[in-house]
BATI-559932 format. One record per residue (C-alpha): residue in three letters; residue number from 1; x, y, z. Coordinates in Angstrom, 2 decimals, padded with zeros to 5 digits, always signed. Each point is the difference from the previous one (the first is absolute). Example, Ala and Ser with C-alpha at 12.3 -4.5 7.8 and 13.67 -1.06 7.14 Angstrom:
<recs>
- ALA, 1, +012.30, -004.50, +007.80
- SER, 2, +001.37, +003.44, -000.66
</recs>
This chain:
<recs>
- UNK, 1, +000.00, +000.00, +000.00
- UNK, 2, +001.78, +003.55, -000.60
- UNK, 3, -000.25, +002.95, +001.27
- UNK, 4, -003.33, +001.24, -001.45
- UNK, 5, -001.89, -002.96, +000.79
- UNK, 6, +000.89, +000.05, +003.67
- UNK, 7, -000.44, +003.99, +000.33
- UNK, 8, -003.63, -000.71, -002.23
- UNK, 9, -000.84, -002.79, +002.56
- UNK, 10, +000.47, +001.54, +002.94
- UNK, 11, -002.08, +003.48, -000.84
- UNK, 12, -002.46, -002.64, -001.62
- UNK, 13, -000.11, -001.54, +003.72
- UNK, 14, -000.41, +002.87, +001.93
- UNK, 15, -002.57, +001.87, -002.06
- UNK, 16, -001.97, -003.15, +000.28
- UNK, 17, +000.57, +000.08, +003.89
- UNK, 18, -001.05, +003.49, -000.07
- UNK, 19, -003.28, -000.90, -002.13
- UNK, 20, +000.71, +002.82, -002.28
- UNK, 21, -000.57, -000.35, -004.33
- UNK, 22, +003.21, +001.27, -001.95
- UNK, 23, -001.97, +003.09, -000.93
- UNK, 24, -000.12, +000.79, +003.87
- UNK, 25, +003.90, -000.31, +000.53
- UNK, 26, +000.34, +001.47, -003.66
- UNK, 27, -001.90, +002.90, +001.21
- UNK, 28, +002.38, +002.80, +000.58
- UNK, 29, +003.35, -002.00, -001.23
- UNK, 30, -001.00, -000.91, -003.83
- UNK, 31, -002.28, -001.61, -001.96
- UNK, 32, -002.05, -003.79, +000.78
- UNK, 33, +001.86, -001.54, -003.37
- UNK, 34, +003.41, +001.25, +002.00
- UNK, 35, -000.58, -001.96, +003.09
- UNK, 36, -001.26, -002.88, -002.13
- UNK, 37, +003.12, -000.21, -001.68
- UNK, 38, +002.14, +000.19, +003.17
- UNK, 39, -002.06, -002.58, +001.78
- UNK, 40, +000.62, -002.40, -003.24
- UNK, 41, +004.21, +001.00, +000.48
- UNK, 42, -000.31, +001.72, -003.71
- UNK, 43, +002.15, +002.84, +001.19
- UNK, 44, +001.54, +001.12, +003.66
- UNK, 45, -001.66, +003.03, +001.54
- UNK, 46, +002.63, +003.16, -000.15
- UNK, 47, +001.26, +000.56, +003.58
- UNK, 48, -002.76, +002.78, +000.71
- UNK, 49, -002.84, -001.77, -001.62
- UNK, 50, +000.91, -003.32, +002.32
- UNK, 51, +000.56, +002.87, +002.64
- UNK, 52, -003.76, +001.08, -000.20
- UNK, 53, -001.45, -003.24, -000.47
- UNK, 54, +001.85, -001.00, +003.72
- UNK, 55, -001.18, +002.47, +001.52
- UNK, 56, -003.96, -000.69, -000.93
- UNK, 57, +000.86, -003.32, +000.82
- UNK, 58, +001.16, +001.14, +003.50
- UNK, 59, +003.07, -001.80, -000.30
- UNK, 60, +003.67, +001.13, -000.42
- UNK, 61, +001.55, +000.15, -003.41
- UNK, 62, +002.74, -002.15, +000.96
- UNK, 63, -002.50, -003.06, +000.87
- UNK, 64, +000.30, -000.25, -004.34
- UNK, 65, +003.35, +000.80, -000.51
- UNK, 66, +000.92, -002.56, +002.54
- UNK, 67, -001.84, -002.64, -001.30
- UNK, 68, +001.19, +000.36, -003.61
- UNK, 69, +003.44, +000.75, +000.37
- UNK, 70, +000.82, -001.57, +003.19
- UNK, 71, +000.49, -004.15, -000.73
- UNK, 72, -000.76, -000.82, +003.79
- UNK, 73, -002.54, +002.16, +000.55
- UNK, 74, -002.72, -003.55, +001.52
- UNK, 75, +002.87, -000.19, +002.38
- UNK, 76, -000.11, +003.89, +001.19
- UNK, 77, -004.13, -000.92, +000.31
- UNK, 78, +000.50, -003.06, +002.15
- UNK, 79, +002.50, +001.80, +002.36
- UNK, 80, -002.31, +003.20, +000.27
- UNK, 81, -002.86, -002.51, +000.61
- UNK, 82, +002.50, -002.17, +002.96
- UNK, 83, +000.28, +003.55, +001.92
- UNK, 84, -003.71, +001.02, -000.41
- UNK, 85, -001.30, -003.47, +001.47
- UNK, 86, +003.10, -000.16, +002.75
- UNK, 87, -001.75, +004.00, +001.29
- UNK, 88, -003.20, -001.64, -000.09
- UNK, 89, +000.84, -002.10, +002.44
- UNK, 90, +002.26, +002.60, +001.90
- UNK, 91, +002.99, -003.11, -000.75
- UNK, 92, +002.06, +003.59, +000.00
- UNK, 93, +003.32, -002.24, +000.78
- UNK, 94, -000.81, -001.68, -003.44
- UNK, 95, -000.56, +003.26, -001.80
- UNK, 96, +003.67, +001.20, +001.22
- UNK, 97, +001.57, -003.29, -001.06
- UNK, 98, -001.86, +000.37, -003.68
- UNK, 99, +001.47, +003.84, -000.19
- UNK, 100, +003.11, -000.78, +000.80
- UNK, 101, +000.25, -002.78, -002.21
- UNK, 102, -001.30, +001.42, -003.01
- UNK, 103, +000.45, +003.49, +000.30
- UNK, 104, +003.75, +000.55, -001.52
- UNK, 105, -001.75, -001.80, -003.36
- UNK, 106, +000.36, +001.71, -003.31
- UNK, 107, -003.75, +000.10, -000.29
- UNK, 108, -000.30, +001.77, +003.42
- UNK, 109, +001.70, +002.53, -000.77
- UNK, 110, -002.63, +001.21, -002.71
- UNK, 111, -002.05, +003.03, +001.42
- UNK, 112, -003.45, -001.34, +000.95
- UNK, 113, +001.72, -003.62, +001.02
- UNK, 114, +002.73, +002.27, +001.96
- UNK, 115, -003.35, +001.55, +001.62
- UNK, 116, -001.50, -002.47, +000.88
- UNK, 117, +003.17, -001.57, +001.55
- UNK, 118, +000.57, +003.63, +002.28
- UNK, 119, -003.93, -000.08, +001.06
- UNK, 120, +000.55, -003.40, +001.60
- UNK, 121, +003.73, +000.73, +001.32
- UNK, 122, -002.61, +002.85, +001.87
- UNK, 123, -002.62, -002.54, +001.19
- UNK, 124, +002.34, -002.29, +001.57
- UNK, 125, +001.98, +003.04, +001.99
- UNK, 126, -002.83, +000.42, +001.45
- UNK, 127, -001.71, -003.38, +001.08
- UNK, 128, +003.60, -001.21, +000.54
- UNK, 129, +001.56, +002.33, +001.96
- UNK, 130, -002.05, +002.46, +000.79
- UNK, 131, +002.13, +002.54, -001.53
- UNK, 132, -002.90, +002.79, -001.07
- UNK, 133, +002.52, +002.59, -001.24
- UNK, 134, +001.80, -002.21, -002.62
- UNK, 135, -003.12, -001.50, -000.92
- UNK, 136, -001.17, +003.21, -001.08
- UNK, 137, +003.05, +001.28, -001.91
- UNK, 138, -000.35, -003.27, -001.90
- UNK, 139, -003.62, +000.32, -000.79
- UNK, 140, +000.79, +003.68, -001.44
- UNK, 141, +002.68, -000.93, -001.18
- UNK, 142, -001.88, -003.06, -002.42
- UNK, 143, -002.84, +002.65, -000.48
- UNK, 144, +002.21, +002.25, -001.28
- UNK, 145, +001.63, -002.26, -002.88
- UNK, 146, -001.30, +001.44, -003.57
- UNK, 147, -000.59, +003.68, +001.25
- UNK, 148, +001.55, +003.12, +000.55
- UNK, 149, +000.08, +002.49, +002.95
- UNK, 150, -002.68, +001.76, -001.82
- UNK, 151, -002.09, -003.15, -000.54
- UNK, 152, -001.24, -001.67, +003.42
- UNK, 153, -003.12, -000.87, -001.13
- UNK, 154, -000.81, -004.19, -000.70
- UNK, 155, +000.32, -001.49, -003.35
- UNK, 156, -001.06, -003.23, +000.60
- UNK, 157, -001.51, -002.33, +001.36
- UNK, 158, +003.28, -000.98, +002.07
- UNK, 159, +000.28, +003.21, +001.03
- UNK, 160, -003.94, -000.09, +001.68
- UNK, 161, +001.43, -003.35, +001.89
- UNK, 162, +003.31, +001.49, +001.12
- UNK, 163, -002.24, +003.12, +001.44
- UNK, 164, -002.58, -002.83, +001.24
- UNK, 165, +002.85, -001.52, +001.88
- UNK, 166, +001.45, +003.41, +001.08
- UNK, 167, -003.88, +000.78, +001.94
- UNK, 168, +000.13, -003.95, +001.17
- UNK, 169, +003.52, +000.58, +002.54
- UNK, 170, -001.71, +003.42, +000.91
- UNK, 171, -002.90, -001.48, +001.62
- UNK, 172, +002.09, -002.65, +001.34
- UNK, 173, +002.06, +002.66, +001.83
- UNK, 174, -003.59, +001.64, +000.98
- UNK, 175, +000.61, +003.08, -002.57
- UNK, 176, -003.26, -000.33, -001.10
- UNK, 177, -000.50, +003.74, -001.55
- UNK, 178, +002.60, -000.75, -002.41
- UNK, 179, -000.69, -003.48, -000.67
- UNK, 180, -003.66, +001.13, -000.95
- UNK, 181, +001.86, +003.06, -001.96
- UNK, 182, +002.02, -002.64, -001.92
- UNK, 183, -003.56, -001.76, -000.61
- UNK, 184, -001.52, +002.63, -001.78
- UNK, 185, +002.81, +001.30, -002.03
- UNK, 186, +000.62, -003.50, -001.30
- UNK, 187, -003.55, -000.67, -000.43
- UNK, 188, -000.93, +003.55, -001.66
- UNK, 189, +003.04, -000.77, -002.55
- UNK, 190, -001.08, -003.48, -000.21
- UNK, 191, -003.65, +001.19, -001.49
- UNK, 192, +001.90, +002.20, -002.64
- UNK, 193, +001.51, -002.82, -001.56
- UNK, 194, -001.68, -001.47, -003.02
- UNK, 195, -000.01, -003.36, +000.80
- UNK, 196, +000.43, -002.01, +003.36
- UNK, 197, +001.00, -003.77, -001.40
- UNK, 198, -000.34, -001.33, +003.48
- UNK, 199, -002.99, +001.46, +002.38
- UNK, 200, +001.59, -001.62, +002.90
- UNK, 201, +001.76, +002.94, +000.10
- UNK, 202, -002.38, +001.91, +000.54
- UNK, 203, -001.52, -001.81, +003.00
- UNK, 204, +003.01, +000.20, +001.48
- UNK, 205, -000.22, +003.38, -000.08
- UNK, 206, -003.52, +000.55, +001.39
- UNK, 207, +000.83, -002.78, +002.93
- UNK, 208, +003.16, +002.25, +000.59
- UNK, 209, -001.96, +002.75, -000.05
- UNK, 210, -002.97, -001.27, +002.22
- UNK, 211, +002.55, -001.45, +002.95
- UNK, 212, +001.32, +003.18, +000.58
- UNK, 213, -003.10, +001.92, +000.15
- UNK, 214, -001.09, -002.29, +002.76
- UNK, 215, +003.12, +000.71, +001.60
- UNK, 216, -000.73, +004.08, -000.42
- UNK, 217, -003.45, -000.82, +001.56
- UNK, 218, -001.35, +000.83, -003.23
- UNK, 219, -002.75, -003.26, +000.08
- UNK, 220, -002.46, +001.45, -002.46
- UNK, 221, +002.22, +000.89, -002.80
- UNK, 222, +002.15, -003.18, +000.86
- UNK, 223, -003.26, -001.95, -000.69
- UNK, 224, -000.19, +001.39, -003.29
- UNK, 225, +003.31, -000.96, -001.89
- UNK, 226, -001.12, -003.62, +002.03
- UNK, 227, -002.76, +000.39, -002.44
- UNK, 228, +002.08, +001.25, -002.88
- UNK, 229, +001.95, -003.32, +000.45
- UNK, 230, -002.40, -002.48, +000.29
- UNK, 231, -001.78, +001.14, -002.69
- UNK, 232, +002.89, -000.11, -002.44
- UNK, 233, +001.08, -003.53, +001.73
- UNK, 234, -004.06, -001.29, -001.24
- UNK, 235, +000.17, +002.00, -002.89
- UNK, 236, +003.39, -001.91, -001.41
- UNK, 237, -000.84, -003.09, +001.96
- UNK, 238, +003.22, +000.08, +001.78
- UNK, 239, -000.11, -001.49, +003.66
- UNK, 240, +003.48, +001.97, +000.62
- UNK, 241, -000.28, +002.10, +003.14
- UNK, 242, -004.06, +000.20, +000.20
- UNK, 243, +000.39, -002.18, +003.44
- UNK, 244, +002.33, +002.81, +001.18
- UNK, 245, -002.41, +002.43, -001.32
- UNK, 246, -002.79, -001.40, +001.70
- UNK, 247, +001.34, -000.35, +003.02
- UNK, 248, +001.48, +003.64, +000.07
- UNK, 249, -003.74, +001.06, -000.61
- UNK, 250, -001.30, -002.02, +002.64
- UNK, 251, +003.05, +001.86, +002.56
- UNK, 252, -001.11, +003.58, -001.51
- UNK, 253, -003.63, -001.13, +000.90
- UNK, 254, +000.52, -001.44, +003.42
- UNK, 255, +001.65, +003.14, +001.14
- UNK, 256, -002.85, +001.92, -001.00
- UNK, 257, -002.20, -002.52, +002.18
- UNK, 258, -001.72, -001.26, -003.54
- UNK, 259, +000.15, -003.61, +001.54
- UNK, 260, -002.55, -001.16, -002.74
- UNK, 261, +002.36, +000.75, -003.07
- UNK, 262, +003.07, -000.61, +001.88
- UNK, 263, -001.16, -003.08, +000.57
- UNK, 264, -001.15, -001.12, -003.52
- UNK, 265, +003.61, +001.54, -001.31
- UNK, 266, +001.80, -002.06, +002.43
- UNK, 267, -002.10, -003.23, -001.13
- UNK, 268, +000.83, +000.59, -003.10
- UNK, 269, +003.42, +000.91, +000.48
- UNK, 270, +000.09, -003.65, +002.29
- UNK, 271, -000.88, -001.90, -003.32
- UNK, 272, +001.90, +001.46, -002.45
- UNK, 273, +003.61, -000.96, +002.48
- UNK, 274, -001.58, -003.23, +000.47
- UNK, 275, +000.17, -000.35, -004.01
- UNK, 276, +003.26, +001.26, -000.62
- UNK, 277, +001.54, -001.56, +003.24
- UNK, 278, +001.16, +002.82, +001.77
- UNK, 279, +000.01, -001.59, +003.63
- UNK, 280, +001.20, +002.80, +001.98
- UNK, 281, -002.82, +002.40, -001.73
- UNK, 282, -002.47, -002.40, +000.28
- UNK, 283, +000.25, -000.78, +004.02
- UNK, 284, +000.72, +003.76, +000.85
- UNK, 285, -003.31, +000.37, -002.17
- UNK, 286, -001.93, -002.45, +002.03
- UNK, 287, +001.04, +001.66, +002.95
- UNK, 288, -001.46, +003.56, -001.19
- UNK, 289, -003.22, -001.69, -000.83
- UNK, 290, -000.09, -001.72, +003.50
- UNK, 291, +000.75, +003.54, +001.82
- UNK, 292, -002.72, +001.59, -002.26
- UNK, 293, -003.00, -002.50, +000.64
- UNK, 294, +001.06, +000.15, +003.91
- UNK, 295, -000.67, +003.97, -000.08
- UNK, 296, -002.96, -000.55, -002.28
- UNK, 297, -001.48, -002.41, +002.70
- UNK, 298, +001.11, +002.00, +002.97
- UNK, 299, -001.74, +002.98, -001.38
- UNK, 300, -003.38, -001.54, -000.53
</recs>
């Protein structure tokens, strides 16, 4: 396959992810019977034509260069994919091991790759050692790969999940005014992309978003981006983080003595760790809902 096919492939791919015609992503960049014949690998896009159709895509430009020019680019993938899973399951020991291992790689030292390898050098500081001040400078520091002193402003969507991480160790340090600051600005610049491949971003955002308001106090509003995220989760029928949604609805609601729909949020919440296996949320879960039905019955 050369270069063309693979770039043609890959656009083909995510425009069909997106659920957008050619004359949609043509719209603004060229003409339907141009995309057509970059999707079939007639020609290769010129650099600011493949520039423009990245950015409606809401990806970065290198995710095509990198995949037609670079031979091992299924290996770059699986490593990306090792360190994603090994966060999931805060396995942050594994996540070092994987950086260190891979990091002084050829293919690593591309500029999104290089990104994404700085982003998690900044996670692990963190989780591993607690060091918040070089954790930081190596979150800005990925952030500010691609962009000039002039430019701060996200690009991609890499850039909304190094901000997203950025508000995550600002709660955990119980700064939540900025970690809600860091919210919104990622999740204002987030809506003025074209494209969002993956909505999981998204609902990361809005829990984000919804855990610190509860920790402001803010219940009500907290509620809402709840809301925003479950409905999203339904709407894309994605079971990733509507538990945690639930259940940080049915805490907003219980501390606003709404027993009734803090109690149908934690049920919910109950079933949908049962599900997935999450042990730990599911028993500190059952516990809320105990604690809830003992007030409800007290109070009657």
């Amino acid at each position: 396959m050369n270069k063309a096919d693979i770039i043609g492939k890959q656009i083909k791919y995510l425009r069909n992810q997106a659920q957008i015609t050619q004359s949609e992503l043509a719209d603004g960049i060229g003409t339907q019977a141009q995309i057509s014949r970059i999707e079939s690998g007639d020609v290769i896009p010129l650099c600011t034509t493949l520039y423009e159709i990245a950015y409606k895509l809401g990806v970065d430009v290198n995710y095509f260069y990198n995949q037609a020019y670079y031979p091992r680019y299924d290996y770059v993938t699986e490593i990306k994919y090792q360190i994603r899973k090994a966060i999931r399951e805060r396995n942050y020991k594994e996540v070092e091991h994987l950086i260190q291992t891979e990091e002084g790689h050829l293919a690593f030292k591309m500029p999104s790759n290089h990104q994404f390898i700085l982003w998690h050098k900044g996670i692990i500081e963190y989780y591993l050692r607690k060091d918040v001040n070089k954790s930081f400078t190596l979150l800005e520091t990925a952030f500010m790969i691609g962009k000039g002193k002039n430019n701060t402003l996200p690009t991609s969507i890499q850039d909304i999940e190094i901000l997203n991480s950025q508000a995550i160790i600002f709660n955990e340090i119980s700064d939540y005014n900025q970690s809600f600051k860091i919210y919104k600005t990622a999740l204002n610049h987030l809506k003025n992309m074209p494209e969002i491949p993956d909505k999981r971003v998204v609902i990361r955002l809005y829990y984000g978003i919804a855990k610190s308001l509860f920790k402001l106090k803010i219940f009500e509003e907290s509620i809402s981006y709840c809301d925003k995220g479950i409905k999203l989760c339904l709407k894309e029928e994605l079971l990733y983080l509507l538990g945690e949604l639930h259940y940080e609805s049915g805490q907003n609601y219980q501390a606003l003595n709404n027993y009734f729909k803090s109690l149908d949020h934690y049920s919910r919440a109950k079933e949908l760790f049962y599900l997935s296996k999450k042990e730990s949320f599911f028993e500190v879960t059952k516990e809320k809902i105990f604690q809830i039905k003992n007030i409800m019955k007290n109070d009657k």
